[in-house]
N, CA, C and O atoms as CSV, one atom per row, in Angstrom:
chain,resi,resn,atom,element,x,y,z
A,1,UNK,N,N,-11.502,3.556,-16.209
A,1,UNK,CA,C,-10.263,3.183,-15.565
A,1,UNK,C,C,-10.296,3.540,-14.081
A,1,UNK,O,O,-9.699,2.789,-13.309
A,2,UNK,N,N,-11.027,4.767,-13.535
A,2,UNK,CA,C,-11.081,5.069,-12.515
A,2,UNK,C,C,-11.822,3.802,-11.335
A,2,UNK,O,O,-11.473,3.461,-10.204
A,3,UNK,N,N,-12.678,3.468,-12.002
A,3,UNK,CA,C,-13.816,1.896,-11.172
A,3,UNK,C,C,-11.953,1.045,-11.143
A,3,UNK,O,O,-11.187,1.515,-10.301
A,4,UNK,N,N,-11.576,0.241,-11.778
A,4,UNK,CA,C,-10.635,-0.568,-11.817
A,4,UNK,C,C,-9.615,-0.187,-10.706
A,4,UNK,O,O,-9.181,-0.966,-9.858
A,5,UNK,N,N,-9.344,0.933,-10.816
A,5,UNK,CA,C,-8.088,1.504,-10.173
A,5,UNK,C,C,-9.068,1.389,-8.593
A,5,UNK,O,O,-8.534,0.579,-7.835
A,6,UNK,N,N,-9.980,1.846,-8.169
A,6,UNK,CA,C,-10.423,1.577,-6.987
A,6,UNK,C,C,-10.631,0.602,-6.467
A,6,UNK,O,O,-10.822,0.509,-5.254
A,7,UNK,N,N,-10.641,-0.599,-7.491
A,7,UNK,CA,C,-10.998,-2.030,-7.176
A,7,UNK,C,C,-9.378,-2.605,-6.683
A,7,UNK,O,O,-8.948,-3.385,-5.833
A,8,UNK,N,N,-8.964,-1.979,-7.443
A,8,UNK,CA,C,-6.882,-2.555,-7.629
A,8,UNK,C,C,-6.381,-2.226,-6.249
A,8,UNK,O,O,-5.701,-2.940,-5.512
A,9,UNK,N,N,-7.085,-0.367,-5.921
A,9,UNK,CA,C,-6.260,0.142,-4.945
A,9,UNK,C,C,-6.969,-0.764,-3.626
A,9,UNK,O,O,-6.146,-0.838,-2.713
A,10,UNK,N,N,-7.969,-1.303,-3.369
A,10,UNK,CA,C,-8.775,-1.813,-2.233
A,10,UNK,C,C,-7.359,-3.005,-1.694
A,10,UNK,O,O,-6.772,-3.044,-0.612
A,11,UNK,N,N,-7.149,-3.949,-3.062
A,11,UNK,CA,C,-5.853,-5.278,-3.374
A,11,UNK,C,C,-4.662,-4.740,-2.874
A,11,UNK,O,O,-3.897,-5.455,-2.227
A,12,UNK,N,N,-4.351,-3.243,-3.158
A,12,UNK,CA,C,-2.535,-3.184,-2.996
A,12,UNK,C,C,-2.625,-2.697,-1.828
A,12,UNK,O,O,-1.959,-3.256,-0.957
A,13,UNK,N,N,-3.393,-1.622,-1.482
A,13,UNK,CA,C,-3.106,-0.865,-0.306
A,13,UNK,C,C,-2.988,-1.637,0.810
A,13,UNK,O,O,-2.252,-1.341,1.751
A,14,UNK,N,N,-3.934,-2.985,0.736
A,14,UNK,CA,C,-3.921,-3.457,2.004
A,14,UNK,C,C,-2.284,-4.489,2.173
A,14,UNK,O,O,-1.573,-4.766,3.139
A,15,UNK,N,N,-2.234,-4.757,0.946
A,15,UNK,CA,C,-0.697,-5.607,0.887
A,15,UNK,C,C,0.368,-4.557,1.393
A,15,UNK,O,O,0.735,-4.595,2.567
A,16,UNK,N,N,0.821,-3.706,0.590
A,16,UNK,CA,C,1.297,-3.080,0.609
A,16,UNK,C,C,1.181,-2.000,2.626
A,16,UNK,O,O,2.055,-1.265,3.085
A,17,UNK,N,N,-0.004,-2.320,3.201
A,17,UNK,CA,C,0.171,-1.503,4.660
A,17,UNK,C,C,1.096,-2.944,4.645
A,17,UNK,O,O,2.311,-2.822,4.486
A,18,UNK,N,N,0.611,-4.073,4.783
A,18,UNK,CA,C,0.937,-5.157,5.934
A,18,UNK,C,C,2.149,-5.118,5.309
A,18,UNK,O,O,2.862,-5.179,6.311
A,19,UNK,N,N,3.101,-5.045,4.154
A,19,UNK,CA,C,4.344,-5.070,4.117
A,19,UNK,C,C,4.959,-4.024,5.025
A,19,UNK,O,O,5.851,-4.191,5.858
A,20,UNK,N,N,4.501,-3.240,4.799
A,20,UNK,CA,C,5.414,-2.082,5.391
A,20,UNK,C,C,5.252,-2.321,6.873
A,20,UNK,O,O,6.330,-1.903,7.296
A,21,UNK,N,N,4.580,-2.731,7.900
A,21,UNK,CA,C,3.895,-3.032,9.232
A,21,UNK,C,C,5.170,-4.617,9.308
A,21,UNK,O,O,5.918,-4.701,10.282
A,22,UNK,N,N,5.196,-5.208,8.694
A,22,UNK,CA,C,5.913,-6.350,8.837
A,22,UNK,C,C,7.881,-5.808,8.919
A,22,UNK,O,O,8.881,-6.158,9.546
A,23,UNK,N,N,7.529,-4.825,7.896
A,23,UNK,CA,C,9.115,-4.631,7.769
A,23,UNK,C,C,9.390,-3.551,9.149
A,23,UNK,O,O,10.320,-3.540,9.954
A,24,UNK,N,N,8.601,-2.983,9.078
A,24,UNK,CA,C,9.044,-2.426,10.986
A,24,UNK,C,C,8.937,-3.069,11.592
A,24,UNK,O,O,9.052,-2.527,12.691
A,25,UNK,N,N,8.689,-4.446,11.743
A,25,UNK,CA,C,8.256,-5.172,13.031
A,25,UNK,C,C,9.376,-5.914,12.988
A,25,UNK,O,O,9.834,-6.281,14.070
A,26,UNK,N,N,10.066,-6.299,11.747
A,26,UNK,CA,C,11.348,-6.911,11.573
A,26,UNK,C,C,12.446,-6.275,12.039
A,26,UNK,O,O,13.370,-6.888,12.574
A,27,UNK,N,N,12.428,-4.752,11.842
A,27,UNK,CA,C,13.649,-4.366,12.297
A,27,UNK,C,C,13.747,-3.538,13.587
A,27,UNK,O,O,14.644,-2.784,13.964
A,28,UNK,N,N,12.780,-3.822,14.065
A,28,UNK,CA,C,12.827,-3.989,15.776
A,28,UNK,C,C,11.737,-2.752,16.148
A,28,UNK,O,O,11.444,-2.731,17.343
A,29,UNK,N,N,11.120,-1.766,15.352
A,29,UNK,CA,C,9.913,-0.747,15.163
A,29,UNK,C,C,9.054,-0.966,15.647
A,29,UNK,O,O,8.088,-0.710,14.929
A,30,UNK,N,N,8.605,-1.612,17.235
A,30,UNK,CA,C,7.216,-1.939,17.534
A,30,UNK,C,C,7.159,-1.610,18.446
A,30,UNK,O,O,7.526,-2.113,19.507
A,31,UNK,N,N,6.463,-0.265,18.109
A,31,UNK,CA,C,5.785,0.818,19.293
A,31,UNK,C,C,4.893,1.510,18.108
A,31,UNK,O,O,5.006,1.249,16.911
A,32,UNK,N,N,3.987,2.443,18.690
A,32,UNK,CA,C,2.729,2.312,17.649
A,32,UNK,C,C,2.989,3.647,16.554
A,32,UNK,O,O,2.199,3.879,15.639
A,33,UNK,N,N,4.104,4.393,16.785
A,33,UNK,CA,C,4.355,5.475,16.048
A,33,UNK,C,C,5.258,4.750,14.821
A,33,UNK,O,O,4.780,4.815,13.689
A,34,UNK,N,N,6.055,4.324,14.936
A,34,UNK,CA,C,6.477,3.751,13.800
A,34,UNK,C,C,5.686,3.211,12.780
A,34,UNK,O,O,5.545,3.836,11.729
A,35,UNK,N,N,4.882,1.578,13.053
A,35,UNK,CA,C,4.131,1.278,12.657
A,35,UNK,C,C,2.908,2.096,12.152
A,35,UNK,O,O,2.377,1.422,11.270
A,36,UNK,N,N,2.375,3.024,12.301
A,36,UNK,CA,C,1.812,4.040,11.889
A,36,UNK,C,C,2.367,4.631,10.687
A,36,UNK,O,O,1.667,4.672,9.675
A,37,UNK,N,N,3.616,5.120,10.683
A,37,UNK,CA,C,4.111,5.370,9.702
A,37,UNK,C,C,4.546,4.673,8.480
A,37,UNK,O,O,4.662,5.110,7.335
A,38,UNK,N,N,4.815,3.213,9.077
A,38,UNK,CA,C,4.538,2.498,8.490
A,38,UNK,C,C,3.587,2.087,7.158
A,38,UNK,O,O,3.836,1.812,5.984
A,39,UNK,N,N,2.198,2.208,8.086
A,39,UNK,CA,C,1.196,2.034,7.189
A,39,UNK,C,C,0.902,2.975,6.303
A,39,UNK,O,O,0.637,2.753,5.121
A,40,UNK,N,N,0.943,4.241,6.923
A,40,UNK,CA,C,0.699,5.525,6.055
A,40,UNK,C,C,1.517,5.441,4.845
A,40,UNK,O,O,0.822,5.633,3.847
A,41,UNK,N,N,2.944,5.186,4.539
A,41,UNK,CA,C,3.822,5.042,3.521
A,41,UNK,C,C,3.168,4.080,2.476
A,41,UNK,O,O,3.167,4.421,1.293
A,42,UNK,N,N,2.661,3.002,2.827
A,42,UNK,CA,C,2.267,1.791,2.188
A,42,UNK,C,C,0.570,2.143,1.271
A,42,UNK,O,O,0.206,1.597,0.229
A,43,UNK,N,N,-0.202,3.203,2.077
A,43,UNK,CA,C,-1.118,3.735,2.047
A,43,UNK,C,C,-0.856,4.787,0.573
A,43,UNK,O,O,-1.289,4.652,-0.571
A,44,UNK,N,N,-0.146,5.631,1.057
A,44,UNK,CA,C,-0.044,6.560,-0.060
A,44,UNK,C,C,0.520,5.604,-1.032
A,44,UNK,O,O,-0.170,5.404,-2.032
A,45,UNK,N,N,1.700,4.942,-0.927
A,45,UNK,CA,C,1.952,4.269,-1.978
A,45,UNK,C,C,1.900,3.768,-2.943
A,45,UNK,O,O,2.630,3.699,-3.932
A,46,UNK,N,N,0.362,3.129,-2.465
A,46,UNK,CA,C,-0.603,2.526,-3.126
A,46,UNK,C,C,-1.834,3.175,-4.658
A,46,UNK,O,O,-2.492,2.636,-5.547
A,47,UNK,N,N,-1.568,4.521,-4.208
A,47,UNK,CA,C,-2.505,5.528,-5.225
A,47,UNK,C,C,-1.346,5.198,-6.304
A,47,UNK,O,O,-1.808,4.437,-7.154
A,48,UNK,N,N,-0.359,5.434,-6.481
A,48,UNK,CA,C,0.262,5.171,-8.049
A,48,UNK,C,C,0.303,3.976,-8.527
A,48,UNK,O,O,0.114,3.665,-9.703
A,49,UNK,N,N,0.669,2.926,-7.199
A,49,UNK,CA,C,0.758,1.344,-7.753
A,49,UNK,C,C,-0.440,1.255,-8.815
A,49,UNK,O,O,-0.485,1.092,-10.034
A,50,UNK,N,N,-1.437,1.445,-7.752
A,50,UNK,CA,C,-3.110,1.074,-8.530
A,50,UNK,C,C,-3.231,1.561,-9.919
A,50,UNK,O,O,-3.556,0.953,-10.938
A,51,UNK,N,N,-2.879,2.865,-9.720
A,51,UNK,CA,C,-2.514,3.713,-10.998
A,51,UNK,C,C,-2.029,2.860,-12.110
A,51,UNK,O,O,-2.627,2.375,-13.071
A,52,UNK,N,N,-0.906,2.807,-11.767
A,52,UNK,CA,C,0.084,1.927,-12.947
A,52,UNK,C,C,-0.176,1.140,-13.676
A,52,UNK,O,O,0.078,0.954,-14.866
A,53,UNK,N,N,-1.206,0.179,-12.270
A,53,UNK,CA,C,-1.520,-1.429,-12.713
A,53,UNK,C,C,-3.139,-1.299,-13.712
A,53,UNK,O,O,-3.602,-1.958,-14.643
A,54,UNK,N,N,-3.515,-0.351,-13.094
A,54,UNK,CA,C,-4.657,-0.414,-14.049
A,54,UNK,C,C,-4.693,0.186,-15.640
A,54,UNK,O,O,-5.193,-0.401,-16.600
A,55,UNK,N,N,-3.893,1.781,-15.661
A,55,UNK,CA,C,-3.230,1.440,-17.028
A,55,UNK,C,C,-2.665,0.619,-17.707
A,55,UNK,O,O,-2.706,0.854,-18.915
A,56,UNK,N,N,-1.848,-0.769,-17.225
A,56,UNK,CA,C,-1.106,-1.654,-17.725
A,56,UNK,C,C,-2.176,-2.472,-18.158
A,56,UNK,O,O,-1.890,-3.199,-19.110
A,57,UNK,N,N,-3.480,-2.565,-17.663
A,57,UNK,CA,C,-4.612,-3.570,-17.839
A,57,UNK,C,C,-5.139,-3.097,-18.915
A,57,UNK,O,O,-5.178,-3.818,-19.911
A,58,UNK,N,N,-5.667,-1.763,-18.950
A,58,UNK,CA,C,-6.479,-1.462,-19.520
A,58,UNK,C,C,-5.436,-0.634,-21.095
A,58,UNK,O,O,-5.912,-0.395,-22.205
A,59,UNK,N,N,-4.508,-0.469,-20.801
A,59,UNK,CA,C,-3.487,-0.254,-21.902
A,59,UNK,C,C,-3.782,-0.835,-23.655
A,59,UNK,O,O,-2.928,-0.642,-24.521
């Protein structure tokens, strides 16, 4: 499960930065500290998504 979940997390993390990078850029956040934080949120985020989704697969 661990191979899967690294393959999953490579898929979300990167969705998941550019959401979060888009939604600061929407609400007016564009200077590079925000966006940073941005990504970092979307980043960590991503370790449980992957998590989840690959138990749900492999379930």
């Amino acid at each position: 499960m661990t191979r899967l979940m690294m393959i999953l997390f490579s898929i979300i993390s990167t969705t998941l930065m550019g959401v979060g990078m888009i939604v600061a850029l929407v609400t007016g956040y564009d200077t590079l500290n925000p966006l940073l934080v941005a990504i970092a949120i979307g980043f960590v985020a991503a370790f449980p998504a992957s998590w989840l989704v690959a138990k749900q697969i492999t379930g």
